[in-house]
C-alpha positions as CSV (number, residue, x, y, z in Angstrom):
1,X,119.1,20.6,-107.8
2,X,116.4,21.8,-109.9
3,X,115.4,25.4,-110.2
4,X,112.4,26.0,-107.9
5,X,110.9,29.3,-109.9
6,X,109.4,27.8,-113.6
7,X,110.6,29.5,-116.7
8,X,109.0,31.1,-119.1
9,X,108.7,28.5,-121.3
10,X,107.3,26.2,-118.7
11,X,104.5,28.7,-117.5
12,X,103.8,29.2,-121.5
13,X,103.3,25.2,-121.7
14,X,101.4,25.4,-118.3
15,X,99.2,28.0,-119.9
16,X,98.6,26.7,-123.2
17,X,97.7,23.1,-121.4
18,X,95.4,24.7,-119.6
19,X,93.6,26.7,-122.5
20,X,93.1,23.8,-124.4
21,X,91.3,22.1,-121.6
22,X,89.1,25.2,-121.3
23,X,88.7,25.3,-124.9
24,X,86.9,22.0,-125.0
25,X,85.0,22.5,-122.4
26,X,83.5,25.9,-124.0
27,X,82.9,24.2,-127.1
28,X,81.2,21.4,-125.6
29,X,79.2,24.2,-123.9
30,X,78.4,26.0,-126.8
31,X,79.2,24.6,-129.9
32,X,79.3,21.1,-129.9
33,X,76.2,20.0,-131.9
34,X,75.1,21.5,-135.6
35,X,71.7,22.0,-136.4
36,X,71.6,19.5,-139.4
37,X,71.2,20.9,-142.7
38,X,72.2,24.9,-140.9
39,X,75.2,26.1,-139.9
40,X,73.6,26.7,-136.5
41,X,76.0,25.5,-133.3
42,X,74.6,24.7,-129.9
43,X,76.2,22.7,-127.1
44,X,75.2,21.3,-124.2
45,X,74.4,24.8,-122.1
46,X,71.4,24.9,-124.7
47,X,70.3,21.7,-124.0
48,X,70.2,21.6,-120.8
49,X,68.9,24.7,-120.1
50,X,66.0,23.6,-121.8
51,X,65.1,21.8,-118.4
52,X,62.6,23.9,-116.7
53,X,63.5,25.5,-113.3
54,X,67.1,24.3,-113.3
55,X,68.6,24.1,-116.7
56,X,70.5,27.1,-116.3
57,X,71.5,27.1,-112.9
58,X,73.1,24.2,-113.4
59,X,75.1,25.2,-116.5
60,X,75.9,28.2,-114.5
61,X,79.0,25.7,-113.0
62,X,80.9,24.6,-115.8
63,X,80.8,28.3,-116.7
64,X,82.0,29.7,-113.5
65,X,84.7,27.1,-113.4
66,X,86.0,29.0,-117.1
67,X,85.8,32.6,-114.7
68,X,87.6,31.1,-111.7
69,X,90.5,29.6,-114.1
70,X,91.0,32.6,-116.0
71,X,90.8,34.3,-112.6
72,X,93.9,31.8,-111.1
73,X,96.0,32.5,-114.4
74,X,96.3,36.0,-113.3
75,X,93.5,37.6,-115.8
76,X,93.3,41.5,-114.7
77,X,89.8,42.6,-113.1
78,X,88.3,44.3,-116.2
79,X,88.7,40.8,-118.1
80,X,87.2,39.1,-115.3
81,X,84.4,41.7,-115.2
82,X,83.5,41.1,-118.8
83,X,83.6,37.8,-118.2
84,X,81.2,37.6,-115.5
85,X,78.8,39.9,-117.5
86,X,78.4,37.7,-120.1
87,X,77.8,34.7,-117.7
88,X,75.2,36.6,-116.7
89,X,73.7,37.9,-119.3
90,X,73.5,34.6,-120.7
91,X,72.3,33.1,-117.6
92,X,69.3,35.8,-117.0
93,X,68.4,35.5,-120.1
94,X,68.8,32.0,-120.8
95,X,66.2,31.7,-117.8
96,X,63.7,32.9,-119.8
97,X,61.5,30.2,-121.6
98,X,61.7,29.7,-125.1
99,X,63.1,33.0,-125.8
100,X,66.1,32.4,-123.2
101,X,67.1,29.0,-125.4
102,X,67.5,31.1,-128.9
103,X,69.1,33.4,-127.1
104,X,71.3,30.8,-125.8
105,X,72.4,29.4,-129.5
106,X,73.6,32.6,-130.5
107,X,75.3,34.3,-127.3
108,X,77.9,32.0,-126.9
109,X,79.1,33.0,-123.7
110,X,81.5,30.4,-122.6
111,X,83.1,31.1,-126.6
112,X,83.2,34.8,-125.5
113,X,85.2,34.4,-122.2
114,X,87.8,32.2,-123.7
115,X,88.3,34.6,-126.3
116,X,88.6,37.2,-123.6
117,X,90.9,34.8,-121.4
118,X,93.0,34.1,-124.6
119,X,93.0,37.7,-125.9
120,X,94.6,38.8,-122.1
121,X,96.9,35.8,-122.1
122,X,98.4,37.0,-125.6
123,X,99.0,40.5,-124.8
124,X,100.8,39.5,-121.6
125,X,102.9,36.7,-123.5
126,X,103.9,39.2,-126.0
127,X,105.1,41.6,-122.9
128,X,106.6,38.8,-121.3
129,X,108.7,38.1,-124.1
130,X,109.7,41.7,-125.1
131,X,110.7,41.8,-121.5
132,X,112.7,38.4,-121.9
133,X,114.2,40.0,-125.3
134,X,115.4,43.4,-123.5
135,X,116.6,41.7,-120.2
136,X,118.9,39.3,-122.6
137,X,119.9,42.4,-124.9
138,X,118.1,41.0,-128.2
């Protein structure tokens, strides 16, 4: 009969799938394209935002989804807050012609909240497992 509660190392693997998904959907968002000859990044929010009108609105989605899965792996508020803020930062901003599209190449806001999402889910691994270590008398 198998155990109906994962383990540890099953919610880490879980996790850790789950990151790696998000972290190729950031990049793709914000870093998959070099300027050629620069070091300069952009990714697809950059491009499309460059439609007039709708542009950003519509990369607002893809960058919600990255808030609403950090928000399911248990992410406290404060995370979630900062997370949100730069969303829209970059999204009011972003709406801005011309200016809003620089802007755009060197905000990174998709990068940001998975750095934010992976700093959080670090700190409560390494609680997890100092809680694992003391329960099992290591």
């Amino acid at each position: 009969m198998p155990d109906a509660a994962p383990t540890l190392d099953q919610d880490i693997i879980r996790i850790e799938r789950e990151l790696a998904h998000l972290d190729r959907l950031a990049k793709a968002l914000d870093s998959r394209f070099r300027l050629p000859g620069t070091p300069i990044r952009f990714g697809f929010d950059t491009l499309v935002g460059l439609i007039p009108g709708i542009g950003d609105t519509l990369m607002a989605a893809p960058s919600a989804w990255i808030i609403w899965r950090a928000y399911k792996m248990g992410i406290r508020r404060r995370h979630l807050s900062r997370m949100i803020a730069n969303s829209g930062i970059d999204y009011v901003v972003g709406s801005i012609p011309v200016i809003g599209d620089i802007f755009d190449v060197g905000f990174k806001a998709n990068l940001r909240n998975l750095s934010i999402l992976r700093e959080e889910l670090g700190a409560r691994k390494r609680t997890q497992s100092r809680m694992h270590d003391k329960k099992n008398g290591a």
